[in-house]
C-alpha positions in Angstrom: 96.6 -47.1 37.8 98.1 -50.2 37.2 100.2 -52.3 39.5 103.7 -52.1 39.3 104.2 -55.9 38.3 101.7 -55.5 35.4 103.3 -53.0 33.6 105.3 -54.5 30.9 105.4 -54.2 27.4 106.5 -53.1 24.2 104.7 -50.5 21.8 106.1 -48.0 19.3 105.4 -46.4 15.8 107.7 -46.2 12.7 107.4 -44.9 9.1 109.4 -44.4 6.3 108.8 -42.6 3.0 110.8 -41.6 -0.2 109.8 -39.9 -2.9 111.6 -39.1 -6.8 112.5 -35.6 -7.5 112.0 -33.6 -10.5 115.2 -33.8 -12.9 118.3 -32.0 -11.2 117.1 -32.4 -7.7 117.5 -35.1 -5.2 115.3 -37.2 -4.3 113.1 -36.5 -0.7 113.1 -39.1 2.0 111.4 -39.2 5.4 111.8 -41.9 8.4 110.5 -41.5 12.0 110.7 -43.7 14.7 109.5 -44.2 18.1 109.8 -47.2 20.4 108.7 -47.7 24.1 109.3 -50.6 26.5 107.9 -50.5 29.9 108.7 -53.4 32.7 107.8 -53.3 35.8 107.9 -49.4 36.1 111.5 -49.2 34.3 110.6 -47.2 31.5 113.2 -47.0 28.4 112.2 -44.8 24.6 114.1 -44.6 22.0 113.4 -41.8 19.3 114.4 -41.0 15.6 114.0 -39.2 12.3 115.6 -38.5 9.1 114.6 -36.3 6.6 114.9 -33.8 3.7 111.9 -32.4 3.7 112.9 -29.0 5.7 110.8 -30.9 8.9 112.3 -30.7 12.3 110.5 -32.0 15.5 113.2 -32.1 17.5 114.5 -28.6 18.3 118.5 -27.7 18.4 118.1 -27.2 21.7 121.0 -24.8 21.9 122.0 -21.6 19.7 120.3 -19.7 16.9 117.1 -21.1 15.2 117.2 -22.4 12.1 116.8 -20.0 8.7 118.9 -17.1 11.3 122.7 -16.7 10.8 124.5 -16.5 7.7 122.0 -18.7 6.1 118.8 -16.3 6.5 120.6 -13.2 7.2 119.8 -9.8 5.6 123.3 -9.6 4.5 122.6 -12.3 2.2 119.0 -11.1 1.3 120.8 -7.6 0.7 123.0 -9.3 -1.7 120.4 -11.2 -3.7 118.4 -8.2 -4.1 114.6 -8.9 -3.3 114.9 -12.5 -4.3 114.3 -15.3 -1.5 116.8 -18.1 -1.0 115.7 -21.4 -1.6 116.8 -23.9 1.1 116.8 -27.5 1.8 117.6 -28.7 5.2 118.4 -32.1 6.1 117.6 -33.5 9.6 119.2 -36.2 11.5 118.1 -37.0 14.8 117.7 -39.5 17.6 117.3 -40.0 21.5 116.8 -42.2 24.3 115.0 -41.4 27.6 115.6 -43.9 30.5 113.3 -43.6 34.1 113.4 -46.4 36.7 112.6 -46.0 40.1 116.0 -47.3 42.5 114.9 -49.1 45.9 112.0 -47.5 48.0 113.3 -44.0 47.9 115.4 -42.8 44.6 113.8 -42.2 41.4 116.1 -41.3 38.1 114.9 -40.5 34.9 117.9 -39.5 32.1 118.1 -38.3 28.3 120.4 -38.1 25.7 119.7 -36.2 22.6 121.9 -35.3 19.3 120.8 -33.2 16.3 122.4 -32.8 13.1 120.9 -30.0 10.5 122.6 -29.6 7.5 121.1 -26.3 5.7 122.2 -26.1 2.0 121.3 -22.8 -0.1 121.9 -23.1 -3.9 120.9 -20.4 -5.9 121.6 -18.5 -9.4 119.8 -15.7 -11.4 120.6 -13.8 -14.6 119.1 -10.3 -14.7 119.0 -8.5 -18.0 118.8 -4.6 -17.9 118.2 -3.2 -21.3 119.2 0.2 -22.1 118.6 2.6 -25.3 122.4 1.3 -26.9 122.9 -1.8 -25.1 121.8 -4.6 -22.9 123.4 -5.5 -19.7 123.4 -9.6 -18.4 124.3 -10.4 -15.0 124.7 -13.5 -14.0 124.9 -14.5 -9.7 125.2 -17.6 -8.3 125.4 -18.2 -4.6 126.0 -21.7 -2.4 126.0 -22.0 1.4 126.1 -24.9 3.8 125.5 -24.9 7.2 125.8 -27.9 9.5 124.6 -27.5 12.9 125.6 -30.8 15.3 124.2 -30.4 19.0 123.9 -32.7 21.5 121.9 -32.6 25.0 122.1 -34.9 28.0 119.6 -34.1 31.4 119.6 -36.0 34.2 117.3 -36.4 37.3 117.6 -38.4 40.5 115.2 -37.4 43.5 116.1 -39.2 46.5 113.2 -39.1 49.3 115.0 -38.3 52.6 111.9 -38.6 54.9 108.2 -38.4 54.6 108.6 -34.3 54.2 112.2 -33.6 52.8 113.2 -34.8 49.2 116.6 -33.9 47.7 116.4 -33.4 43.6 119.7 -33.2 42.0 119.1 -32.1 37.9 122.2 -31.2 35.9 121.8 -30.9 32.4 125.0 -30.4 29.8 124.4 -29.6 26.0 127.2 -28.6 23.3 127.2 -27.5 20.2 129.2 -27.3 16.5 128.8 -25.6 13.3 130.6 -25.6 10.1 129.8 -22.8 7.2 130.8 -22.8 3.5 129.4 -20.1 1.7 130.9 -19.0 -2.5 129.5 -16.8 -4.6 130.2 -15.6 -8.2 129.2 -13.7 -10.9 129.8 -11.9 -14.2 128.4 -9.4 -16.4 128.1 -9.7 -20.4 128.0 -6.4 -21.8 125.8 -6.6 -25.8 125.6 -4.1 -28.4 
């Protein structure tokens, strides 16, 4: 263990990435970082990422799980007959955690979190059906976005009363939004 006076200092970890995509498709991108400072026992991080490579390391925290909802339903799979969506989530994340100990007895440590996923579906098919007098062409396409923002704060102050009775007081608050597009459209070419 190291005395209290000694520990200072800075450390952290960062990368960044980006990638071309094949024609029609956006490019792919990917940054993370990660920085600590430490002084005297006040400890302070800050965290991040962006990315749009369907990676998330920082869960929502609140509500449904990514890939459940509309998004990943079976309403949707029902529609789309046996075929699998294709999906491309984008991630936007970052925090800071705070701990410092206050005078001989209190101790408070705090975080504040915010997520954004942004979950876009594009998809189209053309199905031909041939029969004995004719052929049958239907053509689906189907679009969704789903942006999920949440956002989580905790807190934690314990406060040492005496040498046997400590008080801890913890609340933690965390809300949510979501906003859902979805069209879909189709048509069906009749041949002789």
């Amino acid at each position: 263990t190291l005395k209290r006076d000694k520990r200072k200092g800075y450390f952290g970890q960062n990368s960044l990435g980006l990638g071309t995509a094949r024609e029609g498709e956006a490019n792919r991108y990917q940054g993370r970082l990660n920085l600590n400072r430490f002084n005297n026992g006040t400890q302070l991080s800050l965290i991040g990422q962006a990315n749009n490579l369907n990676q998330q390391n920082f869960t929502m925290g609140i509500g449904p799980a990514q890939g459940s909802g509309p998004v990943g339903s079976s309403e949707m799979s029902r529609s789309m007959g046996n075929q699998t969506p294709t999906n491309v989530i984008e991630v936007r994340a970052v925090g800071v955690n705070y701990r410092d100990k206050w005078g001989q007895r209190a101790e408070i440590s705090t975080s504040y979190f915010i997520n954004q996923a942004i979950t876009t579906t594009d998809q189209q098919s053309r199905r031909e059906r041939i029969l004995p007098d004719r052929s049958l062409t239907t053509l689906e396409q189907h679009f969704s976005r789903n942006q999920q923002v949440a956002h989580r704060l905790n807190l934690r102050l314990d406060l040492q009363l005496d040498s046997v009775t400590s008080l801890r007081f913890a609340p933690s608050v965390s809300w949510q939004s979501s906003d859902f597009i979805r069209s879909r459209g189709g048509k069906q070419i009749n041949q002789r």
